[in-house]
C-alpha positions in Angstrom: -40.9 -44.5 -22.8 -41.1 -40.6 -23.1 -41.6 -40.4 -18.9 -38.5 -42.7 -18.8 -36.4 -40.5 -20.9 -38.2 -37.5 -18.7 -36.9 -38.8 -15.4 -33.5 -39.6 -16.8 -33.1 -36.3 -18.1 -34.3 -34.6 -15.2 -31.4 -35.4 -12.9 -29.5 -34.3 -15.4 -30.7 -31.0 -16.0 -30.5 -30.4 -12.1 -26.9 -31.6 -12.6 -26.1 -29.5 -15.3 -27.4 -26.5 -13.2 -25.6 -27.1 -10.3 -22.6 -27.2 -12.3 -22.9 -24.2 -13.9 -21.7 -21.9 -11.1 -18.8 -24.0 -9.9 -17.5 -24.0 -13.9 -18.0 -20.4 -14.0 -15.6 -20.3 -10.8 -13.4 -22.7 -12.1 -13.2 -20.0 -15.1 -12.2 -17.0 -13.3 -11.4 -14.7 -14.7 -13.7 -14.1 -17.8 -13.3 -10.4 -18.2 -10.8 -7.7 -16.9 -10.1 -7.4 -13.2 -9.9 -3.6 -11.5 -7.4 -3.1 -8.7 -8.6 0.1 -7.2 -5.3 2.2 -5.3 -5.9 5.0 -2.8 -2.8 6.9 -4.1 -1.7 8.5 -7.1 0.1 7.4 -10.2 4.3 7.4 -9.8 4.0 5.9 -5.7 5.5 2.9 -4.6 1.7 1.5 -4.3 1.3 2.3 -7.9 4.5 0.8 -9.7 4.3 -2.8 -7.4 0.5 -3.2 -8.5 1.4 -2.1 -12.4 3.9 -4.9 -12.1 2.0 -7.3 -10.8 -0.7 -6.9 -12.6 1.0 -7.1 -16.2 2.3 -10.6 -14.9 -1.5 -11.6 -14.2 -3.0 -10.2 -17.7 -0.1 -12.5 -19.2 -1.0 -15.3 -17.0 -4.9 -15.3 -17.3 -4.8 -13.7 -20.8 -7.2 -11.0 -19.2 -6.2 -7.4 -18.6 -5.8 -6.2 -15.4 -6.4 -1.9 -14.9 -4.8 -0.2 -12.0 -7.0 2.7 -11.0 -6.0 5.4 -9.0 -8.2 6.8 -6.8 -6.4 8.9 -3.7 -7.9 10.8 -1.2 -9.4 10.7 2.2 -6.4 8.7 3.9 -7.4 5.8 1.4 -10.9 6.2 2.3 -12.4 7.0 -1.0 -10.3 4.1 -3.0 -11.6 1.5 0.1 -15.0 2.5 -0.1 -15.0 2.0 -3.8 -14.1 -1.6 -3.6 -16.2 -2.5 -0.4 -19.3 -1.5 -2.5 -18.3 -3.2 -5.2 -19.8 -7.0 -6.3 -17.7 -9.8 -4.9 -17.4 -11.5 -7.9 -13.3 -10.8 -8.2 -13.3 -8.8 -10.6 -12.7 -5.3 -8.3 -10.0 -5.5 -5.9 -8.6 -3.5 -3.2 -4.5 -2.6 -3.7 -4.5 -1.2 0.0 -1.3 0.7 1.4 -0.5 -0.1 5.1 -2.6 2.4 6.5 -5.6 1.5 4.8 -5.7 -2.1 7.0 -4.2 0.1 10.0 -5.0 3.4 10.6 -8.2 3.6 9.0 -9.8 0.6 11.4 -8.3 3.1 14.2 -11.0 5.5 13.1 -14.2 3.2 12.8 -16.0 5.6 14.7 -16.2 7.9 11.9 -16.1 5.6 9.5 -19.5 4.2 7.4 -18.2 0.8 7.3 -16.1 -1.1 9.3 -12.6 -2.3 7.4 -11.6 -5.2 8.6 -15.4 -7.3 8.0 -15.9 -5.0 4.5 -12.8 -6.9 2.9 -11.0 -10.3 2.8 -7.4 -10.5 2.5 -6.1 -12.1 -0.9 -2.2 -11.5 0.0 0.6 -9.5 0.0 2.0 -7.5 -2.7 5.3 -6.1 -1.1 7.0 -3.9 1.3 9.5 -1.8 2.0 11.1 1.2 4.3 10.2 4.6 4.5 13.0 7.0 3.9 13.8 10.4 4.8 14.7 12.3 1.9 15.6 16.4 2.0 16.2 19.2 -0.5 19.5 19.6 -1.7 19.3 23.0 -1.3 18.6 22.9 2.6 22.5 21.8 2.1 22.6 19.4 5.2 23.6 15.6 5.0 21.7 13.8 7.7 19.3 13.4 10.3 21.5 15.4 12.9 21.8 17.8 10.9 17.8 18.1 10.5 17.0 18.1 13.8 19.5 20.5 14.4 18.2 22.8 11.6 14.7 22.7 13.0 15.2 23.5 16.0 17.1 26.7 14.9 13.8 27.5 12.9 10.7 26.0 15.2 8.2 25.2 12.6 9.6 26.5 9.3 11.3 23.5 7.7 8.1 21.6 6.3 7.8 18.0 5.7 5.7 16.9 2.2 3.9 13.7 2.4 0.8 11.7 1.2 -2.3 12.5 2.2 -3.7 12.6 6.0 -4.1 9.3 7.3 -1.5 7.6 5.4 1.8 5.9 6.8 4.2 8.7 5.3 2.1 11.3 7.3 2.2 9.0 10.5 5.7 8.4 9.9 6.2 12.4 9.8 4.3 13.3 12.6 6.1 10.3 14.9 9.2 11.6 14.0 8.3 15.3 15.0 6.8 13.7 18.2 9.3 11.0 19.2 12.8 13.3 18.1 11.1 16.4 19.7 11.8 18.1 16.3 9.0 20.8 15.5 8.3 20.6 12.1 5.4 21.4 9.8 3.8 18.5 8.5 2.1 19.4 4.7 -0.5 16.1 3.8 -1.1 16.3 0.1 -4.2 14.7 -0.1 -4.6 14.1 -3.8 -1.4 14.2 -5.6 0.1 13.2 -3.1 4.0 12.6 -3.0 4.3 14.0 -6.7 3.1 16.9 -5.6 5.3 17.3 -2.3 8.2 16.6 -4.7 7.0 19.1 -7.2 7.0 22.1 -3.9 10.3 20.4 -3.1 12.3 21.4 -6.1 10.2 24.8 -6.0 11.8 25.4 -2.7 8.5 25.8 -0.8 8.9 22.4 0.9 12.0 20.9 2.5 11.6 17.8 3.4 10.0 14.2 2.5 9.3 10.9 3.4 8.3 7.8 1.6 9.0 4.5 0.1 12.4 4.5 -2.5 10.4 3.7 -5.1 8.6 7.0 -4.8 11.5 9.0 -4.7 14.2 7.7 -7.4 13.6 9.9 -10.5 14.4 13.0 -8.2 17.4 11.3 -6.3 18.8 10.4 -9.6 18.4 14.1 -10.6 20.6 14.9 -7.3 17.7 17.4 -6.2 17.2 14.8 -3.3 19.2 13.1 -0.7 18.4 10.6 1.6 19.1 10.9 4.9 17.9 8.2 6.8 15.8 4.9 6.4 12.7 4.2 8.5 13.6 0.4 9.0 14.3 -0.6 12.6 18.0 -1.0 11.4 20.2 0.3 8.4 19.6 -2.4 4.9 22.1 -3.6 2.4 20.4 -1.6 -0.5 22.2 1.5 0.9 24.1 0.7 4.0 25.4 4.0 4.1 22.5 5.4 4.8 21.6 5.7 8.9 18.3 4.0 10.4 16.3 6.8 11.6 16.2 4.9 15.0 20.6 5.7 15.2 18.9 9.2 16.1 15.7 8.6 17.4 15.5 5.5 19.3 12.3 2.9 18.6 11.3 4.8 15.5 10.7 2.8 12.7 7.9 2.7 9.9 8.2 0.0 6.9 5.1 0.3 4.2 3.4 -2.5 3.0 0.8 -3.3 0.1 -2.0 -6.0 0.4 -4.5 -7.1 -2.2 -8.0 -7.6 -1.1 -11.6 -8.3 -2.0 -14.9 -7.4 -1.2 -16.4 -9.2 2.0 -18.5 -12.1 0.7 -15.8 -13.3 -2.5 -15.7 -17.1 -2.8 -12.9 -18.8 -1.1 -12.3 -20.1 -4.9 -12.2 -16.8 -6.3 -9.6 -15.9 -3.3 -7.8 -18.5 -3.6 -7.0 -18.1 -7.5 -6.1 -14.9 -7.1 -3.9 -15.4 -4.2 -2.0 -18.0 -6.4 -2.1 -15.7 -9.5 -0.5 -12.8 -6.9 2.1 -15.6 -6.0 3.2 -16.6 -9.8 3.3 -12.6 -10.1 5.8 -12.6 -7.2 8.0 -15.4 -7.9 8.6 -13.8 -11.3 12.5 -13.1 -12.1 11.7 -10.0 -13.9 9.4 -9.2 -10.9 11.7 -10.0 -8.6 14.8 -7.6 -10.1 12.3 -4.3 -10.0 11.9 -4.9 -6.8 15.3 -4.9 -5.7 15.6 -1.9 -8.2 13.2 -0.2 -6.0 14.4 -0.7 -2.7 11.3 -3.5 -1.6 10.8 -6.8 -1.0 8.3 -9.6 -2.0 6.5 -10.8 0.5 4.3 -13.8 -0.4 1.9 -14.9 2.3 -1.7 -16.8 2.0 -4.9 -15.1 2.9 -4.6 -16.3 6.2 -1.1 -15.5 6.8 -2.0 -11.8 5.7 -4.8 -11.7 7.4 -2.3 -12.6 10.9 -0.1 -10.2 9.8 -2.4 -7.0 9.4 -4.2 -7.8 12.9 -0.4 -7.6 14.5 0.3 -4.6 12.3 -2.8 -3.2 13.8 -1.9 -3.6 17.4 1.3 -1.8 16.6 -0.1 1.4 14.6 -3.5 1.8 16.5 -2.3 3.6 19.9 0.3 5.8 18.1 -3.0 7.0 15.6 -5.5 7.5 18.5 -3.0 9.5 20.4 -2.0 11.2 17.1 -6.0 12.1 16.8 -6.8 12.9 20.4 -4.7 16.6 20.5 
């Protein structure tokens, strides 16, 4: 009798093992989630992944911390999370240039991006603008370029740190309008800190998402000039597309939510919904708009198809940036 209840209960404890993982999946998440950003606190990067992830704590009932850690062109930030266990539970909020300028410098790079993480989704996108002092006391682009060439080299151009989109953006407009300005990377406060040199007078000029740049255009110590979308958009459609000036310009920022390399397709796939619900949210939905963005709900693999053609488009504009 007691071998009989033995090999009964056998099977069963092998059962009961088995199980054990997949239910502790099926759980996710059981303690607080860390999405690690590669810029500072106040950028468009930052407020879209404080939004999203206040609708996820009140979804999963578990908090989930933004922390900001800028630097290196996102470097520091992606490093961070690629090291990191890939149980969920620390996530990648990369910027644009994380998923495509950074591969465009794998050669002096530890790791290589695209196998160290796997895309969970899309968090949201939007334009770059150009935005100047409102002392420089011009009103667009023209007027810029005009201005700049007057003074080769002293009008200077604040953005987030080297290697990020806002410094590619810069330096392709310098390049492609023939403008010769002086492009200032801020490599840890990043935007903040341009604005801060900005109303000091000792910087003229910025470029970045809207998001980014509202507290000081509501001041009226900034004005936008120009949008970086391939043509002008409804938000302000009195506001030129930097390509009206210079032709086949255009730089739109984006934000995608990753994982280390090795997460369980569960584990993606739960946060890829929970990213989804976060999107679809009205309240979510309205700051957007507010800040000038878009939603933009894709799947892993969607996301995935998107960076690799985002990568085609960036890469030759970087390697050329890095070869003078």
């Amino acid at each position: 009798m007691l071998r009989t209840l033995i090999r009964l209960a056998l099977p069963l404890a092998f059962a009961l093992a088995a199980a054990a993982p997949a239910a502790a999946q099926n759980a996710f998440p059981t303690k607080p989630i860390r999405i690690v950003l590669p810029l500072p606190v106040g950028t468009a990067l930052d407020v879209v992944a404080r939004l999203v992830g206040e609708q996820l704590t009140g979804r999963w009932g578990q908090q989930v911390i933004v922390e900001n850690r800028p630097g290196a062109g996102g470097l520091i930030a992606a490093q961070a999370v690629a090291s990191a266990p890939s149980d969920g539970y620390t996530l990648l909020g990369g910027a644009a240039s994380i998923f495509t300028i950074l591969p465009a410098q794998k050669d002096k790079l530890q790791f290589d991006v695209n196998r160290a993480f796997i895309p969970i989704g899309m968090m949201g996108g939007g334009p770059m603008y150009v935005a100047v002092s409102s002392k420089l006391g011009i009103a667009s682009l023209p007027e810029l370029v005009d201005l700049a060439r007057s003074k080769p080299q002293q009008i200077f151009v604040g953005t987030n740190g080297t290697g990020t989109l806002p410094h590619f953006a810069a330096l392709a407009l310098a390049k492609m309008g023939n403008i010769p300005l002086t492009i200032v990377p801020y490599s840890t406060g990043g935007t903040t800190e341009a604005l801060k040199d900005i109303l000091g007078g000792r910087v003229h000029v910025t470029i970045e998402a809207y998001s980014g740049l509202a507290g000081v255009l509501q001041s009226g110590d900034l004005k936008l000039i120009a949008v970086m979308s391939p043509e002008r958009i409804s938000l302000f459609p009195s506001v030129p597309a930097v390509a009206e000036t210079v032709p086949g310009l255009s730089a739109v920022g984006w934000m995608a939510l990753a994982a280390p390399a090795g997460t369980s397709e569960h584990i993606v796939r739960r946060l890829s919904e929970g990213v989804h619900y976060a999107l679809r949210t009205p309240s979510v939905k309205q700051r957007f708009e507010q800040l000038g963005m878009q939603a933009q709900i894709m799947t892993p693999a969607e996301t995935r198809a998107f960076i690799e053609r985002e990568q085609k488009l960036w890469w030759p504009i970087v390697r050329e940036a890095e070869s003078k």
